[in-house]
TORPA-4810 file (N, C-alpha, C, O; in nm, 3 decimals):
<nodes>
NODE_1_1.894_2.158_-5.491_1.886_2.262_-5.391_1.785_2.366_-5.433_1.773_2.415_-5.546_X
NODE_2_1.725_2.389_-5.342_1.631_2.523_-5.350_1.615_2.587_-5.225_1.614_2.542_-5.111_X
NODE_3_1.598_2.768_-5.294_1.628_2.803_-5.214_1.488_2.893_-5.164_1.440_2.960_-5.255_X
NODE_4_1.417_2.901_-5.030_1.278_2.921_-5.024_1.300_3.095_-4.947_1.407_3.143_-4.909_X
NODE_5_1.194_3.144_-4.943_1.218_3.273_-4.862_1.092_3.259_-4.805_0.992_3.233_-4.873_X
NODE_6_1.091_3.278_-4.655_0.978_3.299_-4.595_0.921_3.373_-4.635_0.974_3.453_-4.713_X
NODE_7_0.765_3.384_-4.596_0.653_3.486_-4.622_0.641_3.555_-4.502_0.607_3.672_-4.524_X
NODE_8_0.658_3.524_-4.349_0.672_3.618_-4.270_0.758_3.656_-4.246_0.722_3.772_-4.228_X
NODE_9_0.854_3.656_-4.228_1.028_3.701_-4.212_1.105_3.741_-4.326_1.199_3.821_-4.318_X
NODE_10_1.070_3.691_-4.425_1.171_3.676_-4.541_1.270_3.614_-4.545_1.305_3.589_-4.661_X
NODE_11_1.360_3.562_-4.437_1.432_3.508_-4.417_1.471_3.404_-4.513_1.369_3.337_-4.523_X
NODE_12_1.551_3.358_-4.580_1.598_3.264_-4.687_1.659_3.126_-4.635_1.764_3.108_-4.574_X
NODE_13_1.558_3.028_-4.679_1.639_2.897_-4.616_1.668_2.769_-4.753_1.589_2.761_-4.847_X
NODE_14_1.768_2.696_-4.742_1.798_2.656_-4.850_1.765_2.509_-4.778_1.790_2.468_-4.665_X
NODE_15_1.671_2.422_-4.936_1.648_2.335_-4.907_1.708_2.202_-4.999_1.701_2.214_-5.121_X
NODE_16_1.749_2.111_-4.959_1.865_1.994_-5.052_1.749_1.871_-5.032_1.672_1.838_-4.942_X
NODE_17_1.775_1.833_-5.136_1.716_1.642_-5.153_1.696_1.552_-5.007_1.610_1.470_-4.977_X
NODE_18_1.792_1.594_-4.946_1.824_1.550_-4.795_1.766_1.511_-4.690_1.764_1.410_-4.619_X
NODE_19_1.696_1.658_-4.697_1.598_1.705_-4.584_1.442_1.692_-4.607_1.391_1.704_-4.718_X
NODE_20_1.381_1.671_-4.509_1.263_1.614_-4.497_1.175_1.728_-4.587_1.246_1.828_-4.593_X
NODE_21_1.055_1.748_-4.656_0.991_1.809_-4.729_0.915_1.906_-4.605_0.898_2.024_-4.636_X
NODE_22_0.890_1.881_-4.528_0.870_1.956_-4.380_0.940_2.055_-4.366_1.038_2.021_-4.300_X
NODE_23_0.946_2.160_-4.391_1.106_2.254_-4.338_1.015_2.345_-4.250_0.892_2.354_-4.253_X
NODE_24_1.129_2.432_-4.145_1.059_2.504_-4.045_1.149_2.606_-4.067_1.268_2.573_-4.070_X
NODE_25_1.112_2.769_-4.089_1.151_2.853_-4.128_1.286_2.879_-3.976_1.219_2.852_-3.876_X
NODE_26_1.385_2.905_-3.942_1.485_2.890_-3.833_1.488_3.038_-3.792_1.568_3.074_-3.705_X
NODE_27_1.372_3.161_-3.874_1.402_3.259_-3.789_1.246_3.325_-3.724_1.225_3.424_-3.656_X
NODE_28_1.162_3.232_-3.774_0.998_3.285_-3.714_0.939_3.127_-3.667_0.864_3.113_-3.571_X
NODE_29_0.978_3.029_-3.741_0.918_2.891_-3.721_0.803_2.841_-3.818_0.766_2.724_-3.823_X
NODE_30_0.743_2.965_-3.908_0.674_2.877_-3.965_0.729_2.809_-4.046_0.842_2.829_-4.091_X
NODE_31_0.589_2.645_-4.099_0.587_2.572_-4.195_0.633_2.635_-4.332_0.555_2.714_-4.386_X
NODE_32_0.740_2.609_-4.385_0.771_2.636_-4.572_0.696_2.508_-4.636_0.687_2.393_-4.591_X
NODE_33_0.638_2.572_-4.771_0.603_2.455_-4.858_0.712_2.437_-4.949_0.746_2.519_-5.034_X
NODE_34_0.773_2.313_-4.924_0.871_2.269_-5.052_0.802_2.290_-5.198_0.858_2.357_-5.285_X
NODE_35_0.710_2.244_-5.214_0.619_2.201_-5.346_0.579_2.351_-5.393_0.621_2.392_-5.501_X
NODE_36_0.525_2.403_-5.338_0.499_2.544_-5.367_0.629_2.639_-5.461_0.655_2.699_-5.565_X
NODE_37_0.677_2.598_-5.338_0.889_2.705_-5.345_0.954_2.588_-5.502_1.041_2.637_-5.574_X
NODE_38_0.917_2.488_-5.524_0.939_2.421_-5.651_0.901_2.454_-5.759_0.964_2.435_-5.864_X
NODE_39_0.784_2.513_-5.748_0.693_2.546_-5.886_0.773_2.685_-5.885_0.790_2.751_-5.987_X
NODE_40_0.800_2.708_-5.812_0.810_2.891_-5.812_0.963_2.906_-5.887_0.996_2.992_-5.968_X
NODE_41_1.050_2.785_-5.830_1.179_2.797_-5.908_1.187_2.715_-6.017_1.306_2.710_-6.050_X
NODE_42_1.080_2.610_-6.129_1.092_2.607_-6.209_1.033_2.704_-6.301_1.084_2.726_-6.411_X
NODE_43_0.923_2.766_-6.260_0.871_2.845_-6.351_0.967_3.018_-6.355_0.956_3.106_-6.441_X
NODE_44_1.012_3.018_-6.290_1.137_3.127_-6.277_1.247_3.061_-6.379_1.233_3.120_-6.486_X
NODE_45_1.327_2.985_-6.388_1.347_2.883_-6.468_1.335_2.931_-6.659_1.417_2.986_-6.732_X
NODE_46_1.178_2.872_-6.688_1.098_2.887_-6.804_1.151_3.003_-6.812_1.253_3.007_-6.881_X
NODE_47_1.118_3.095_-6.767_1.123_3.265_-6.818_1.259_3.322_-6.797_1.295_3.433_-6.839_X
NODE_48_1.330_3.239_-6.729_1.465_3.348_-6.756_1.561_3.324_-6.889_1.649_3.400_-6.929_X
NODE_49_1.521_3.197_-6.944_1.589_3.144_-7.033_1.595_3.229_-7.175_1.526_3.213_-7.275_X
NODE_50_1.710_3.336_-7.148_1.674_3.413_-7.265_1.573_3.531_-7.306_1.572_3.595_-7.411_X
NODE_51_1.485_3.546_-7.190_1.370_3.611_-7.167_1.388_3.743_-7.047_1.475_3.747_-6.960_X
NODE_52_1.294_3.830_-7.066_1.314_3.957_-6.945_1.186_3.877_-6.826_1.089_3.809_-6.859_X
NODE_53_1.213_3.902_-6.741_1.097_3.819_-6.597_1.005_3.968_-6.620_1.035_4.087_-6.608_X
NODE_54_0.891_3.903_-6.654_0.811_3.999_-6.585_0.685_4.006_-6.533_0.605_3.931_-6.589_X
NODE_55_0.627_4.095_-6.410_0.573_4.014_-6.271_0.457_4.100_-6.264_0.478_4.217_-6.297_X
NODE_56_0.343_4.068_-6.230_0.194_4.100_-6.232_0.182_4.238_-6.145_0.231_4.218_-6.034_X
NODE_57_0.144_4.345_-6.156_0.094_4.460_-6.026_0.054_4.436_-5.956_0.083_4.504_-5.858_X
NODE_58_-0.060_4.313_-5.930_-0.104_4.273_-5.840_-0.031_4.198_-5.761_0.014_4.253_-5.660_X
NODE_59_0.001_4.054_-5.784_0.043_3.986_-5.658_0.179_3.959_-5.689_0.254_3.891_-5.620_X
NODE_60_0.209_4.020_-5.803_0.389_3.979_-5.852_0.380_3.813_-5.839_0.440_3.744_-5.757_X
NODE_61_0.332_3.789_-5.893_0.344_3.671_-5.941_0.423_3.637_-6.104_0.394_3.735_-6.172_X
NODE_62_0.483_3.569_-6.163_0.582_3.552_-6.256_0.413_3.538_-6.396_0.313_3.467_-6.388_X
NODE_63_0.452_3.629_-6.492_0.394_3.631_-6.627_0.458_3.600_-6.746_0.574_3.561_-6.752_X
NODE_64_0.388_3.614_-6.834_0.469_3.584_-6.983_0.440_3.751_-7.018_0.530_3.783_-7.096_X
NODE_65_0.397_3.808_-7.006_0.373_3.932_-7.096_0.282_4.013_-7.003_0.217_3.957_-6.914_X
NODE_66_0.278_4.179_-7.029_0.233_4.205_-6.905_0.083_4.303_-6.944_0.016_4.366_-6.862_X
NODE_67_0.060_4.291_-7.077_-0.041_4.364_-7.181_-0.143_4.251_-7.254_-0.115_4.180_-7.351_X
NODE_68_-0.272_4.255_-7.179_-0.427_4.214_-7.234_-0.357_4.071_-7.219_-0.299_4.019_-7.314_X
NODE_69_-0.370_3.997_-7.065_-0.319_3.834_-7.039_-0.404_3.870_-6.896_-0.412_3.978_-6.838_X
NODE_70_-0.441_3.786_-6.874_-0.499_3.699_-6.755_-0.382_3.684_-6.667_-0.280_3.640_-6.719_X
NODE_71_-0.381_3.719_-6.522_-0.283_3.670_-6.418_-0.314_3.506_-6.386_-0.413_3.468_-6.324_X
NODE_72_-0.213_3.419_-6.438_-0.243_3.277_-6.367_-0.259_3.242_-6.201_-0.315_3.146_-6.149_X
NODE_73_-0.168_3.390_-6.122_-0.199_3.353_-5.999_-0.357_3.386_-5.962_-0.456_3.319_-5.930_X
NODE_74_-0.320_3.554_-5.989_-0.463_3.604_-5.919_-0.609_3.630_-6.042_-0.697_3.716_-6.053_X
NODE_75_-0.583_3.543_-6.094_-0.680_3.619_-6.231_-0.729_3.786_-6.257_-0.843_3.820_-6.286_X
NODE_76_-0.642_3.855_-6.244_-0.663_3.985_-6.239_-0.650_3.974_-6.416_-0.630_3.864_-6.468_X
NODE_77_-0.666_4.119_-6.511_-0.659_4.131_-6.580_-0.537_4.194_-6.608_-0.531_4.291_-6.534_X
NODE_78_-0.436_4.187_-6.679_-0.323_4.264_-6.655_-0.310_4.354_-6.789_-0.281_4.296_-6.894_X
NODE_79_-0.333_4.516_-6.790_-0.300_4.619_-6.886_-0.198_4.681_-6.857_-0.202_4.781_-6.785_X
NODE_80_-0.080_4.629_-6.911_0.058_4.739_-6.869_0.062_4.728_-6.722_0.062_4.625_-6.655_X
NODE_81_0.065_4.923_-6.660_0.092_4.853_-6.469_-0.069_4.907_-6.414_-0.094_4.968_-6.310_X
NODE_82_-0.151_4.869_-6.505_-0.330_4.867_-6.456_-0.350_4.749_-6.434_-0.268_4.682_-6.498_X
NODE_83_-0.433_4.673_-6.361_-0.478_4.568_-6.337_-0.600_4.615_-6.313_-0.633_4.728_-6.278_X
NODE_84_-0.714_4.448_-6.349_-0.908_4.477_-6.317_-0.893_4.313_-6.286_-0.823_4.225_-6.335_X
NODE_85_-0.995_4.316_-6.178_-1.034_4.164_-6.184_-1.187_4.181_-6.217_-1.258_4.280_-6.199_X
NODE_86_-1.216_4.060_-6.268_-1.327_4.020_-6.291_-1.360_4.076_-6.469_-1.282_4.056_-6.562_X
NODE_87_-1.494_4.146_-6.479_-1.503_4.197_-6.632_-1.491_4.311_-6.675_-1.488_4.336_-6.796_X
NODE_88_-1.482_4.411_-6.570_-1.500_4.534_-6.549_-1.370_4.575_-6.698_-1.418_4.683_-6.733_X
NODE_89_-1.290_4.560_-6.760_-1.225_4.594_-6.873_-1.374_4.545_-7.034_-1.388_4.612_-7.136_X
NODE_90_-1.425_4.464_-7.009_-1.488_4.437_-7.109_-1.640_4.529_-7.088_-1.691_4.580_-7.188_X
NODE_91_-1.699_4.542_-6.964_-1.815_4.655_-6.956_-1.766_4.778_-6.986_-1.838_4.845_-7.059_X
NODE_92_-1.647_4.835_-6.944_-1.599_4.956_-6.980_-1.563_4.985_-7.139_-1.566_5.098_-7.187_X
NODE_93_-1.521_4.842_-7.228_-1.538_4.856_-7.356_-1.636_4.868_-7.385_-1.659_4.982_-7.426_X
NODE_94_-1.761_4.766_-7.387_-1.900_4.791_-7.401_-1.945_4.932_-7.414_-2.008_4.975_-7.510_X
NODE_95_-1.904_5.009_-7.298_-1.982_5.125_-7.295_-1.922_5.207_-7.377_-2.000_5.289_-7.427_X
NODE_96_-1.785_5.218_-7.418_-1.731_5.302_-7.465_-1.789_5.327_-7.640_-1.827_5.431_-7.694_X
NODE_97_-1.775_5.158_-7.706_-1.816_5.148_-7.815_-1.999_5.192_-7.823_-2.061_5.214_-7.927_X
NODE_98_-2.040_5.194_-7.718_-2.187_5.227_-7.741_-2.210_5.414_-7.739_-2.293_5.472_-7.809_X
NODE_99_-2.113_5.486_-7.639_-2.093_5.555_-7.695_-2.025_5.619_-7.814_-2.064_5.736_-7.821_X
NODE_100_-1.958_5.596_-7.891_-1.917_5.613_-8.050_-2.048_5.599_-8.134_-2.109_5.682_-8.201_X
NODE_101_-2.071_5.468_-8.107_-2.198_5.461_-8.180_-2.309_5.569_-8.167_-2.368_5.614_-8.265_X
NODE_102_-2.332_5.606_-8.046_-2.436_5.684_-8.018_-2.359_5.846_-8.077_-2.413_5.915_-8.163_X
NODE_103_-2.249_5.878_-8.021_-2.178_5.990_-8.109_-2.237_5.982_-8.277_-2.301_6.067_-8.339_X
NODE_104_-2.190_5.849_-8.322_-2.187_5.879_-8.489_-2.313_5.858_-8.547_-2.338_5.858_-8.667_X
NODE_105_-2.385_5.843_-8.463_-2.563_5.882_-8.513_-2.592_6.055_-8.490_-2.617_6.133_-8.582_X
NODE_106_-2.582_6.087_-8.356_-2.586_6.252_-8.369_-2.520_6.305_-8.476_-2.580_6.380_-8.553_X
NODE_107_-2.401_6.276_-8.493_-2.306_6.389_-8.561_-2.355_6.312_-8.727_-2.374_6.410_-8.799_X
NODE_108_-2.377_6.204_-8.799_-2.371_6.219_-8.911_-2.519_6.153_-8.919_-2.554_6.124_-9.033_X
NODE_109_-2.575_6.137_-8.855_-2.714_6.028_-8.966_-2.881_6.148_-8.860_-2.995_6.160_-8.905_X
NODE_110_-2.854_6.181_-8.787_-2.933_6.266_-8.727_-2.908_6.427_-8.847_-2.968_6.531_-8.823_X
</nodes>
């Protein structure tokens, strides 16, 4: 059994071995993905076992850790409850260390 929640309604429909992999949400009509709503409750699964769940700022999607990791859903960058997509955390290091550098030439070798 699994149990799926719509994305437009929210509505919760429970799905058994039974029933066709087709399901039709019974309070808006859309298509549910079984396969999708599977991954979602084994990997919910993995992480509760003993573990605290904890879920991306961005798309709340299920993580292992929520400090300097890659989002597997949305590839965002995840810092605590900051998120960056793309590189913009590594140009902003760049610059930072170039300023220090440029600091510790004024202040001691100038």
């Amino acid at each position: 059994m699994i149990v799926m929640k719509c994305t437009t309604c929210g509505k919760k429909v429970v799905w058994d071995d039974f029933q066709p992999p087709d399901v039709r949400c019974p309070g808006c009509g859309e298509y549910l993905n079984v396969h999708t709503s599977l991954k979602k409750n084994i990997e919910l699964r993995e992480y509760t076992q003993g573990k605290k769940i904890r879920y991306c700022s961005h798309c709340n999607g299920i993580v292992s850790r929520r400090w300097f990791i890659r989002c597997p859903h949305c590839n965002y960058w995840l810092f605590g409850p900051a998120s960056f997509h793309g590189n913009w955390p590594f140009i902003l290091g760049l610059a930072l260390i170039y300023l220090m550098f440029t600091l510790y030439y004024v202040v001691y070798i100038r």
